[in-house]
N, C-alpha and C positions, 0 to 999 in steps of 0.2 A: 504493500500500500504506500509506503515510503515511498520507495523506487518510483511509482509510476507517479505519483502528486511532485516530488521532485524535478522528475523529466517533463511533465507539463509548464511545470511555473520557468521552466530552463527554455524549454522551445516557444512559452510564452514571450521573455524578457529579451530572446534573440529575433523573435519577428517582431515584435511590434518596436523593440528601439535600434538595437545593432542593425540588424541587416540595412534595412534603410538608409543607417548612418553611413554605412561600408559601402553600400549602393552610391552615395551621393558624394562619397569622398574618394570614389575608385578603389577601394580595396579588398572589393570582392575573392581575388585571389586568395585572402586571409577568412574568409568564411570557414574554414575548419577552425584554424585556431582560434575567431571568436567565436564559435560557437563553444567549445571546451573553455576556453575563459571565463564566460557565464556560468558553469559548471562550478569552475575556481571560485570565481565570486558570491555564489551563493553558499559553498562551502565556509569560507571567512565568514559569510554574514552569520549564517547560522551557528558558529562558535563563538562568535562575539554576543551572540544573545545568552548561549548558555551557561558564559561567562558573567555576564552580568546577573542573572538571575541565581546564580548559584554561587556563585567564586566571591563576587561583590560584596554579599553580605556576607559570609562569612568573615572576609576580612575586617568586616566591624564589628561581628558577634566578639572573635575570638582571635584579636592582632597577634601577629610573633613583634610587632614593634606599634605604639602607641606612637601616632605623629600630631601638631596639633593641624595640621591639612593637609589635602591633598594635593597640594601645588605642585609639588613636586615627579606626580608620575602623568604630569598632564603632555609633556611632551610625548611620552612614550604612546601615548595614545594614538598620536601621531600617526608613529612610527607603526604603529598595532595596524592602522587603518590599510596605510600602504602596503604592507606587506601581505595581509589577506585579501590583498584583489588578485593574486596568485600569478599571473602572469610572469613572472621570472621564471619558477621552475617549471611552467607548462611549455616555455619558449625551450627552454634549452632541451626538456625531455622531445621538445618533435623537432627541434633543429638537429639531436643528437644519433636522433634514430637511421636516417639518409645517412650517416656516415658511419655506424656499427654495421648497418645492413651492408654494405661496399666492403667493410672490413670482413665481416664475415664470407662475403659471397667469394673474396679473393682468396682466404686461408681453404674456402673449401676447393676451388678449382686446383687447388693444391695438396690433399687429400685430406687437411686438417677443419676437423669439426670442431669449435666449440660446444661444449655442455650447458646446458641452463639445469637449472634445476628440476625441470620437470623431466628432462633426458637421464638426470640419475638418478631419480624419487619414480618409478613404477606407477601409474597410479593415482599421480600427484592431479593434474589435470582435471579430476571428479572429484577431485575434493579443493574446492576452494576456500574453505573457512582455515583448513590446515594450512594450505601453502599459504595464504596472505600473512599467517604468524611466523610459518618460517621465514619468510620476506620481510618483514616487520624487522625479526631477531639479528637477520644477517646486516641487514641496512642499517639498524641500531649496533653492530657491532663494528661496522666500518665507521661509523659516526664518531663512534668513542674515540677511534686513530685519529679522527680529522680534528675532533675537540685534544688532544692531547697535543696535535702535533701545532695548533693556534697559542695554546701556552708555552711551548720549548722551542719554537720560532720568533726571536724578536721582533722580524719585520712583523710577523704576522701576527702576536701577541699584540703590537700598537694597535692595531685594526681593531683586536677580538676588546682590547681594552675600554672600548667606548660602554661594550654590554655590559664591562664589571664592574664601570663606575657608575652608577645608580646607586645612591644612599636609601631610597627609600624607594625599594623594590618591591613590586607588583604584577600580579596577574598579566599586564601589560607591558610589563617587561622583558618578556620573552625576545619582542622583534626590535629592542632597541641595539640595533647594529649597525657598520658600517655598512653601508650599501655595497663597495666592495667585497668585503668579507661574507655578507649574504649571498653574494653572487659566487663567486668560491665555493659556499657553503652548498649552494642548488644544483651550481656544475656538478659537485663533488656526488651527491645524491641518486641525482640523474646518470652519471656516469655508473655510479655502483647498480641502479636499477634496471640498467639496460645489461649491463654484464652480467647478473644472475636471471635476465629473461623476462622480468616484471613484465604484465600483460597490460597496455595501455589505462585499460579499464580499473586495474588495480593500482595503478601509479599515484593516480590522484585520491584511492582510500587510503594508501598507504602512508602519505604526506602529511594527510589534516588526522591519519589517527594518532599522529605522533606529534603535532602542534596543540592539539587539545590536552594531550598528557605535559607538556613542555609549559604551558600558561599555567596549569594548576602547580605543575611545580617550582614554579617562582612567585607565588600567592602569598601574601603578608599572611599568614597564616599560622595558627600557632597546633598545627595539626602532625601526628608522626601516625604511622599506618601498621605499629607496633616491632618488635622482635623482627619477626620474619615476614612482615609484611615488607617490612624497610628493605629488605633484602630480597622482595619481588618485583617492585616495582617502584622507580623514582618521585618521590613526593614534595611537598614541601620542606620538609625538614632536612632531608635527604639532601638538596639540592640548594638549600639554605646554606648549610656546610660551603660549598662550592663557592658559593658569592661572597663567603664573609671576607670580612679584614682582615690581614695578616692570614689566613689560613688556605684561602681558597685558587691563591696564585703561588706560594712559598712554599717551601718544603723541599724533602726529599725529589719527588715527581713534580713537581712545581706544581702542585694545586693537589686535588683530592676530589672525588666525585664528579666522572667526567660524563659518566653514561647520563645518553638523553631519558632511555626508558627502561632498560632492566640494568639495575646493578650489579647482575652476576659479570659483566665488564671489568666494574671497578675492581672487584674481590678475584677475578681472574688477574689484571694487571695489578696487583697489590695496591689500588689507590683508593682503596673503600676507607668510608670514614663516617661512621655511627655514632659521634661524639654525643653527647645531650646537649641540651638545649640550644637556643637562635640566638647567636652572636649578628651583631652589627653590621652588613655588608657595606662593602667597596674595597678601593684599594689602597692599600698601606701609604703609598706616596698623597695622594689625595692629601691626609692629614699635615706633609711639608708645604702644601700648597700649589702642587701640581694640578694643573687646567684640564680639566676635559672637556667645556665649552656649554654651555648654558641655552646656546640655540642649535637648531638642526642643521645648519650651514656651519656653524664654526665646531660644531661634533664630528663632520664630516670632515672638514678641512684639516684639522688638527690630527687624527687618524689619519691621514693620506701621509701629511707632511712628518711624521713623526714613524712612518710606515717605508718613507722612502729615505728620510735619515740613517733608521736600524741599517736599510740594505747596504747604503753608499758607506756607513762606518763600517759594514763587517767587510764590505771589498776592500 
């Protein structure tokens, strides 16, 4: 019943406003991509309500930080808006596709097959509810590389640094990043998607079930999901760790709790960390008075410039 009231209000939203538009502006040629756009965007819209209705007030039932306003995660909002109109990682999943296919069609004229997953799972194919979690698990555990490898990379850390400075972290904090580093982040997604065989139709559950889980676990929230809950699934608390001060970029591994969605990451790469309670986030320098930029323009510019600094010092 979902599925079919969804694809109505989606082939609704594309004929009566896009097509027209794309009619009158000549970009007809992109009629597949918006129409899966629509897709994307309804997706965003729809987590942003269930965010609201559910995430929101919790954060005022039961803060992990008592502020006296919300002024502070207003930009983020921003950032929340733009980045679930989805169109990055739909672009780069169907611009990527044309040239896996080319790669693949040339290894095989040459006797070599790649495997997806379904070529070595029997079976896999009639059961969609299993394959999309082992897709989910596999894509969540290249994640954890790409998040580990944003903190042990300078240049790259400047970029990731924009999302760890937020003092008063929020539900809406998930997408406050550098646009750059987002993009990185989507390429990197897409690329791992297409190399394990993700089926078009599962690319985009794949992405929003794993941004729904990523918002609630950055949620002022003073909530832990017990013992071995914590150690099933990424929550608040969880990932609170990650964002604090002095803890969440420092250390041994230089940070701790890197996994987007299952922790058995962390506790595989030894960087799980179940400390108690919600320390402070941001970043230690912060407190000497280091800038991270106060508008969207000067968060961006600052991360670029301090991005291509790391590189030109380390050469």
């Amino acid at each position: 019943m979902f599925d079919a009231l969804f694809d109505q209000v989606q082939s609704w939203i594309f004929i009566t406003l896009i097509q027209p538009l794309a009619f009158r502006l000549g970009l007809m040629a992109y009629e597949e991509l918006a129409y899966d756009g629509v897709a994307w965007f309804l997706w965003g819209a729809i987590q942003i309500v269930l965010l609201l209705a559910v995430v929101r007030p919790l954060e005022s039932l039961i803060p992990a930080e008592k502020w006296p306003d919300r002024k502070g995660t207003r930009l983020d909002v921003v950032y929340t808006l733009l980045a679930r109109s989805g169109f990055l990682p739909l672009i780069f999943f169907l611009s990527l596709r044309p040239l896996t296919a080319s790669i693949d069609g040339w290894l095989r004229l040459r006797g070599w097959v790649l495997p997806n997953l379904e070529d070595l799972i029997p079976g896999l194919a009639a059961l969609p509810l299993v394959s999309f979690f082992i897709y989910l698990f596999i894509i969540d555990g290249a994640d954890y590389v790409r998040h580990r490898m944003q903190h042990r990379f300078s240049w790259w850390w400047e970029l990731h640094a924009l999302h760890h400075s937020q003092r008063t972290m929020s539900f809406w904090t998930d997408d406050r990043n550098n646009l750059l580093d987002s993009a990185i982040g989507w390429l990197w997604f897409a690329v791992v998607a297409l190399a394990i065989g993700v089926p078009p139709g599962q690319f985009v559950l794949l992405a929003n079930a794993a941004r729904i889980v990523e918002s609630v676990a950055h949620a002022n929230v003073r909530l832990t999901f017990g013992k071995w809950g914590e150690r099933l699934l990424v929550g608040p608390h969880f990932h609170r760790l990650h964002h604090a001060m002095g803890i969440g970029h420092e250390g041994r591994y230089q940070g701790c709790n890197f996994a987007t969605l299952f922790p058995i990451w962390d506790i595989i790469g030894g960087t799980a960390n179940f400390s108690p309670g919600f320390p402070a986030t941001g970043i230690r320098d912060q407190v000497d008075g280091v800038d991270y930029g106060e508008t969207f323009a000067r968060q961006q510019w600052l991360g670029l410039r301090r991005s291509a600094r790391a590189l030109v010092t380390r050469n």
